[in-house]
Wavefront OBJ file of the C-alpha trace (Angstrom):
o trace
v 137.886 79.256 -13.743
v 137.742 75.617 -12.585
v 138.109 72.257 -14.450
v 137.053 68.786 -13.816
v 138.996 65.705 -15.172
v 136.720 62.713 -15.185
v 139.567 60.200 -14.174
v 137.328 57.537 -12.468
v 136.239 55.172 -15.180
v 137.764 51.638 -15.427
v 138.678 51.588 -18.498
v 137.735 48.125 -19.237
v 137.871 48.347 -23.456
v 141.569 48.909 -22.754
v 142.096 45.142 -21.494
v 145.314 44.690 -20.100
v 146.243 48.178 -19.712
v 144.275 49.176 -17.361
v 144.746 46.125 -15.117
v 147.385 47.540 -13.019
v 146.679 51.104 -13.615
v 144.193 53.738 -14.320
v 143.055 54.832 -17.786
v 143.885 58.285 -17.512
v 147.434 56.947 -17.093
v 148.340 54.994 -20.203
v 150.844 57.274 -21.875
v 150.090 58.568 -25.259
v 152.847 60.230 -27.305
v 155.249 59.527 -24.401
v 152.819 61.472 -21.569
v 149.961 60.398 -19.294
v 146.498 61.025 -20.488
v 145.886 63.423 -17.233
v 148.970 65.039 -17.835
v 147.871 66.319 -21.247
v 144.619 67.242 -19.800
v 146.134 69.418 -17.288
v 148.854 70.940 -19.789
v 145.522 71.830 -21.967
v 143.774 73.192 -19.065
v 146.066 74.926 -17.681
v 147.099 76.797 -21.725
v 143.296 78.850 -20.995
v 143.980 80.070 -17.415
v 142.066 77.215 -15.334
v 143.448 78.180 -11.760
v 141.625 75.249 -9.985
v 141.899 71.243 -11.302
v 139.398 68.554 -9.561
v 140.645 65.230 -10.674
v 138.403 62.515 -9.893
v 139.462 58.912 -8.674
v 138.157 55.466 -8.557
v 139.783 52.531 -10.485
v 143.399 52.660 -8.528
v 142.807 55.802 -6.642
v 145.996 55.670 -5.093
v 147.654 55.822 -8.353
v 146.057 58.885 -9.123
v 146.245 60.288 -5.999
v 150.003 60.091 -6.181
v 150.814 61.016 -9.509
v 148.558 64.478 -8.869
v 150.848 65.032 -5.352
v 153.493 64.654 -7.791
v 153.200 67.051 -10.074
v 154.112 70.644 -7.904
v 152.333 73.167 -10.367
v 152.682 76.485 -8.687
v 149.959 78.108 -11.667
v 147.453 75.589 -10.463
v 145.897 74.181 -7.805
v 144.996 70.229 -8.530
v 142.480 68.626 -5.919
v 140.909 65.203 -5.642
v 137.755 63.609 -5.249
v 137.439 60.465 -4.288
v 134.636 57.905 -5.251
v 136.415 55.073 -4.364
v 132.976 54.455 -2.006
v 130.845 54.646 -5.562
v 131.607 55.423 -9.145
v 128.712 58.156 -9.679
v 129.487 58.613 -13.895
v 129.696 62.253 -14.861
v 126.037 63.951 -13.320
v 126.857 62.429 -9.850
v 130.892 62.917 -9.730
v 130.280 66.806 -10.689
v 127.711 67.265 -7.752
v 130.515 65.016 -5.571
v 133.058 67.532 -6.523
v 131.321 70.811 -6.720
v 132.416 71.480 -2.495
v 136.029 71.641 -4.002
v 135.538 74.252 -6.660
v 136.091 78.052 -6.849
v 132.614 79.248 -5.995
v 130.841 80.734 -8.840
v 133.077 79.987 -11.345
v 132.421 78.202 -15.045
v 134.165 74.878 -14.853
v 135.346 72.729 -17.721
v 134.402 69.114 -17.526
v 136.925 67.097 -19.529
v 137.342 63.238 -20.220
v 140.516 62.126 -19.443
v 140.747 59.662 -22.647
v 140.133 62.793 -24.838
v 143.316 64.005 -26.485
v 142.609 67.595 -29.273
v 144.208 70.077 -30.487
v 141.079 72.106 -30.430
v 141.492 75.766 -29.540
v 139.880 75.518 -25.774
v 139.650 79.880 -25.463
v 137.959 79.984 -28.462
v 135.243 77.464 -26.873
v 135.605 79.585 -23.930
v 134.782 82.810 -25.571
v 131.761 80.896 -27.748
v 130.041 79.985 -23.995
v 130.721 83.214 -22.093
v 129.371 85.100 -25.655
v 125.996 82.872 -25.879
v 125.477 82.980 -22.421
v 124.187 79.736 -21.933
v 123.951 77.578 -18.796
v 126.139 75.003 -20.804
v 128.511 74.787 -23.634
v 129.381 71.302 -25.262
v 131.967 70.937 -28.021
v 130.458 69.006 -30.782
v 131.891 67.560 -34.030
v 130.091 65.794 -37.165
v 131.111 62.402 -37.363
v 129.838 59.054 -37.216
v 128.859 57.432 -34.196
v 125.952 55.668 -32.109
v 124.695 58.794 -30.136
v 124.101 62.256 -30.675
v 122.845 64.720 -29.069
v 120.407 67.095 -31.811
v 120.682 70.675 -31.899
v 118.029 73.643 -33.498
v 120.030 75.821 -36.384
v 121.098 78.300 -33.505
v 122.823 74.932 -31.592
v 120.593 74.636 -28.439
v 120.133 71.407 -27.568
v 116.862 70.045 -28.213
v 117.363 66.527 -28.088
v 119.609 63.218 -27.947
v 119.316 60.431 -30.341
v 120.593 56.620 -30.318
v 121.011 55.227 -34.014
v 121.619 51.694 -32.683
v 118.876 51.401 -30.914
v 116.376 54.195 -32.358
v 115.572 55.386 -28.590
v 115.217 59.275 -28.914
v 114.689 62.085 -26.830
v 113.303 65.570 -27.608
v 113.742 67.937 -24.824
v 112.770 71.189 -27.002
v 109.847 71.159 -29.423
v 111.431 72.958 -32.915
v 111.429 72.002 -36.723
v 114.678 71.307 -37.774
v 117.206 69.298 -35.780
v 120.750 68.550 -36.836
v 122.788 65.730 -35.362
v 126.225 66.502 -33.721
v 128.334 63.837 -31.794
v 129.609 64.979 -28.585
v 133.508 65.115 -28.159
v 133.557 65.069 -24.236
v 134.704 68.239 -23.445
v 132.151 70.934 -22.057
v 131.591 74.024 -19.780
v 128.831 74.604 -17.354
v 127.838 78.098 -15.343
v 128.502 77.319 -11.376
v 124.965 77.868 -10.712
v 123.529 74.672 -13.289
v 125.014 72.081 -10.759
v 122.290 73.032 -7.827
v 119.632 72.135 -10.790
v 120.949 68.744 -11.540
v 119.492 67.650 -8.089
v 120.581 65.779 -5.165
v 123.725 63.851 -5.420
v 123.147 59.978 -7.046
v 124.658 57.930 -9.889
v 123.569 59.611 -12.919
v 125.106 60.844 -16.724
v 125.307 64.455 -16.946
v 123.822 63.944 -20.866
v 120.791 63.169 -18.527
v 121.259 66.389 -16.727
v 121.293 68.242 -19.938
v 118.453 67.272 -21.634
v 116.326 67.808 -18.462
v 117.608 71.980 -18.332
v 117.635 72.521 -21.627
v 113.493 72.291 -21.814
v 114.080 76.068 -19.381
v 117.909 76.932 -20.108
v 120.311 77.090 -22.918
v 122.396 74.440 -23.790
v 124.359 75.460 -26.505
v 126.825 73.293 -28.645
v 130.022 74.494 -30.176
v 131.110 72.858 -33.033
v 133.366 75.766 -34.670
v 136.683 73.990 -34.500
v 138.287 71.562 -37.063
v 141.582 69.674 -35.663
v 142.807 66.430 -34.544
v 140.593 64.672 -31.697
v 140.707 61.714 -30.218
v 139.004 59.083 -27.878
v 141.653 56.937 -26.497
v 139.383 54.068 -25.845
v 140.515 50.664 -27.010
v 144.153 49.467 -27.566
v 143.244 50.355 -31.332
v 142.353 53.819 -30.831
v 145.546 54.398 -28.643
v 147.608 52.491 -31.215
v 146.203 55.274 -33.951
v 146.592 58.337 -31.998
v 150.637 57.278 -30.868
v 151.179 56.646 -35.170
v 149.494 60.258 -35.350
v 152.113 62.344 -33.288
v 155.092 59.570 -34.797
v 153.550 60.897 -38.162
v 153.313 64.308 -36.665
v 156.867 64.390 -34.980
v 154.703 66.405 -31.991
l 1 2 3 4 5 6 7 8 9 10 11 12 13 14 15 16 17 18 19 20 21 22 23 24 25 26 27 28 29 30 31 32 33 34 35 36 37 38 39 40 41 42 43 44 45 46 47 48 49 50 51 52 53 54 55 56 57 58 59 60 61 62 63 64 65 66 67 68 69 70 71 72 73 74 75 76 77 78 79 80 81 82 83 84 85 86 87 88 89 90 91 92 93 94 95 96 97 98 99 100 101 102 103 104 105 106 107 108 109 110 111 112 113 114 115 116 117 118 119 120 121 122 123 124 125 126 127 128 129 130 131 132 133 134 135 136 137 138 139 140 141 142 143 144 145 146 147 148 149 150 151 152 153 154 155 156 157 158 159 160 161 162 163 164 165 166 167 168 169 170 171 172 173 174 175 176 177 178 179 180 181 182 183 184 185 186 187 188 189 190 191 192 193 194 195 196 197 198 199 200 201 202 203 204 205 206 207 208 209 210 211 212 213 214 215 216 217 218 219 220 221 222 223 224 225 226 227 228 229 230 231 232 233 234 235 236 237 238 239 240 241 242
């Protein structure tokens, strides 16, 4: 199985601590943001890492030739020529996985304890082109699911823009929680590569394939986004002794 750590973004809501380094290496609980990606990875038997690298690349870049796993193999791709958001850095980095295997996308500034096999198990079971791991909590976006969670639809509160990619009766609202699996095959439908979000990419499928969303876990999660957020999450494992 492969993985893909979105590790590109600037990080700008973090101010000052991402002027001199990347986001997905601000230290949380004593431990790099990319390193707990990798340790969580690596705990369902990914055997091939793509990191991707923008905002100091060469940071990245060394603290990935740093690490020596000998369980996993941890590439690079570099979009240091253009930062292509999610759709357009997993076309960039598709060359570098294991052909025709599922990969995990997974945002570097998400820290869970959610159990990723049984998320694994939920996709490969449903069969779907896509798997997203959903929760029900408050936010600006969601993406709306059918009562059998396929995606039918995204929906911005804020704004009231909303999208219906499936035509069904009842829609439920689940906020996404940036960690998802797609089949190898669904990144030759997401088109050439450009600058483009993958939530894009979904809706457009999921009027001919399955999208399905998996919201059957219930432990911490976190979005380390702002100096707040990271402020919580370090009081969490303090709290926690973790």
């Amino acid at each position: 199985m492969n993985a893909l750590i979105f590790a590109a973004g600037l990080g700008t809501r973090l101010g000052q601590l991402t002027q001199n380094k990347p986001k997905a290496l601000v230290e949380v609980n004593g431990k790099p943001m990319l390193l707990h990606a990798i340790e969580k990875l690596r705990s369902v038997g990914v055997k091939r890492i793509v990191v991707n690298m923008h905002h100091h690349a060469e940071m990245i870049a060394s603290f990935v030739n740093s690490m020596g796993f000998t369980d996993v193999e941890v590439l690079l791709s570099d979009e240091r020529g253009e930062l292509l958001e999610t759709g357009g850095g997993l076309i960039k980095a598709a060359p570098l996985f294991l052909p025709d295997q599922p990969v995990i996308l997974y945002n570097s500034d998400v820290l869970t304890g959610a159990n990723l096999e049984a998320m694994v198990e939920y996709h490969f079971a449903h069969g779907g082109m896509a798997t997203l791991m959903v929760k029900n909590r408050e936010t600006s976006r969601y993406f709306l699911f059918d009562p059998q969670m396929r995606l039918s639809g995204w929906k911005n509160i804020n704004t009231g823009q909303q999208i219906i990619s499936r035509d069904v009766d009842e829609l439920d609202m689940y906020a996404f929680s940036g960690i998802h699996i797609v089949n190898f095959e669904l990144i030759n439908k997401l088109g050439p590569l450009r600058k483009f979000s993958i939530t894009n990419g979904y809706l457009d499928i999921s009027e001919k394939y399955e999208v399905y969303g998996w919201k059957d876990w219930d432990e911490y999660w976190f979005d380390i986004g702002t100096p707040e957020k990271l402020n919580h999450v370090n009081d969490f494992f303090m709290d926690k002794h973790m």
